[in-house]
C-alpha positions in Angstrom: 88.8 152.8 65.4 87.8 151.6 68.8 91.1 150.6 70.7 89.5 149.5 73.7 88.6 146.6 71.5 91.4 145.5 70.0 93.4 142.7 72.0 96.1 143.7 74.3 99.2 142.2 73.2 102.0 143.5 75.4 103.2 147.0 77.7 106.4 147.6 78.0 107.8 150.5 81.0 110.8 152.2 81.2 111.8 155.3 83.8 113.3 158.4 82.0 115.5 161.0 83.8 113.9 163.5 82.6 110.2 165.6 83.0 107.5 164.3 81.4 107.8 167.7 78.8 111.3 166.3 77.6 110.3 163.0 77.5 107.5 164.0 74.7 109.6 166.2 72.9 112.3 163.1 72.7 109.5 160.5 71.9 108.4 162.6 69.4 111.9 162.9 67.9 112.4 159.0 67.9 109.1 158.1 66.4 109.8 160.6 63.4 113.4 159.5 63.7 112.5 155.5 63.4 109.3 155.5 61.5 110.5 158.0 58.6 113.4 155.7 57.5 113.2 154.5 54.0 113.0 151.0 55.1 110.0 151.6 56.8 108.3 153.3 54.0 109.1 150.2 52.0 107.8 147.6 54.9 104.3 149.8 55.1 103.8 149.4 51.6 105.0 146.0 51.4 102.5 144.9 53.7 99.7 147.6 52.0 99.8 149.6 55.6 97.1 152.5 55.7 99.6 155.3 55.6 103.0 155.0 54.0 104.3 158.5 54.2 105.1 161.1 56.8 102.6 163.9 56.5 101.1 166.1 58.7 101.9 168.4 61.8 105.1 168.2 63.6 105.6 168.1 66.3 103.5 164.9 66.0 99.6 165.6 67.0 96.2 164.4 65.9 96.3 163.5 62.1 100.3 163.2 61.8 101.4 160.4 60.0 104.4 158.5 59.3 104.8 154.9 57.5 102.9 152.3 59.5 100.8 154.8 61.9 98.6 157.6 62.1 97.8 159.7 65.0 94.9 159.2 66.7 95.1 161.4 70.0 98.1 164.0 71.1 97.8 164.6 74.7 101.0 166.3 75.2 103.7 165.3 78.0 100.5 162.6 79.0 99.3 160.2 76.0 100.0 159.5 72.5 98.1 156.8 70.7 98.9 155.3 67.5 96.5 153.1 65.6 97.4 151.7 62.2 96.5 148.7 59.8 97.1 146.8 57.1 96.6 143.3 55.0 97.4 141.5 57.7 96.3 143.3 61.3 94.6 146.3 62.7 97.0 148.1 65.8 97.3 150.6 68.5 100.4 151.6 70.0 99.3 153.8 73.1 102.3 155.6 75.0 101.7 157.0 78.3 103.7 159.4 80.3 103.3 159.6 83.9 105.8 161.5 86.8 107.8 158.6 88.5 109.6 160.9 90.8 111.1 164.1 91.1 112.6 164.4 87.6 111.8 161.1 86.4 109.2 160.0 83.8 108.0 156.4 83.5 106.7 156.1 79.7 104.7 152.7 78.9 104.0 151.7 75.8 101.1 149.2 75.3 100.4 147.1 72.1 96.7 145.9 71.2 95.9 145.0 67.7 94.2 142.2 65.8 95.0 139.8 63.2 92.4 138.6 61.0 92.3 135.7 58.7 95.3 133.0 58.2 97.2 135.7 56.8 96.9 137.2 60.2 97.6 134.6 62.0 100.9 133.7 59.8 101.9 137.8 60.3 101.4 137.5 64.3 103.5 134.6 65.1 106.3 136.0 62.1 106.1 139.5 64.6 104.8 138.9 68.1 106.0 135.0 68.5 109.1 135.5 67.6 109.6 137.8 69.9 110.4 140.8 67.6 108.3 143.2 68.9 108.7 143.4 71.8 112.5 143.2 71.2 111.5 146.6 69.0 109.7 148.4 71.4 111.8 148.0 74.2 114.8 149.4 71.5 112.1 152.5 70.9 112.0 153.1 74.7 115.6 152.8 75.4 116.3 155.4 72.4 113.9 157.7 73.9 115.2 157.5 77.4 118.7 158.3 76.0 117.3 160.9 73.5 
């Protein structure tokens, strides 16, 4: 999948007190930690996502999997990007990790994805008009900045 042409959607920042090694470890954490839930086992399938289980290497790297996303690219303490789909959208979730300060890590996370098809276009005002992801992923940052 080619990310760089997929749509951007959104990037949300955040500054972690903590080096940019910690901060993977704790993203890491929170990604197995959110994704791995039943309920989002049961959401992937619902909406026929690619991959529905966790599988693969831990900590995460390329070809880990958990419901909803797959692993495209571990660069640790730097990048990790996320791509996914299902029925109604194809999706990238890219986190990057760059030194803010002494001791400080600013982690962004940027959304691209596309949404095909009336079904699609149903599925992106339900998630991104509303406002609900973004309300999510600022939720995933906060809980890795106090991991």
């Amino acid at each position: 999948m080619d990310i760089t042409a997929l749509p951007r959607i959104d990037e949300h920042t955040t500054v972690v007190d903590a080096e940019p090694a910690a901060v993977w470890r704790a993203l890491g954490e929170t990604l197995d930690r959110s994704f791995t839930h039943p309920r989002a086992a049961r959401y992937a399938r619902l909406v026929g996502a690619a991959d529905s289980t966790a599988s693969g290497p831990r900590p995460l790297a390329e070809g880990s999997a958990f419901p909803g996303f797959r692993v495209a690219a571990a660069d640790p303490a730097r990048e990790l990007v996320l791509i996914g789909r299902h029925h109604y959208s194809t999706y990238a979730l890219i986190f990057r990790l760059e030194e803010a300060a002494a001791g400080h890590t600013r982690l962004r996370a940027e959304t691209r994805a596309r949404f095909p098809g009336p079904g699609g276009a149903l599925y992106r005002l339900l998630v991104v008009g509303t406002g609900g992801h973004a309300v999510f992923t600022r939720r995933l940052l906060s809980a890795v900045r106090v991991r």
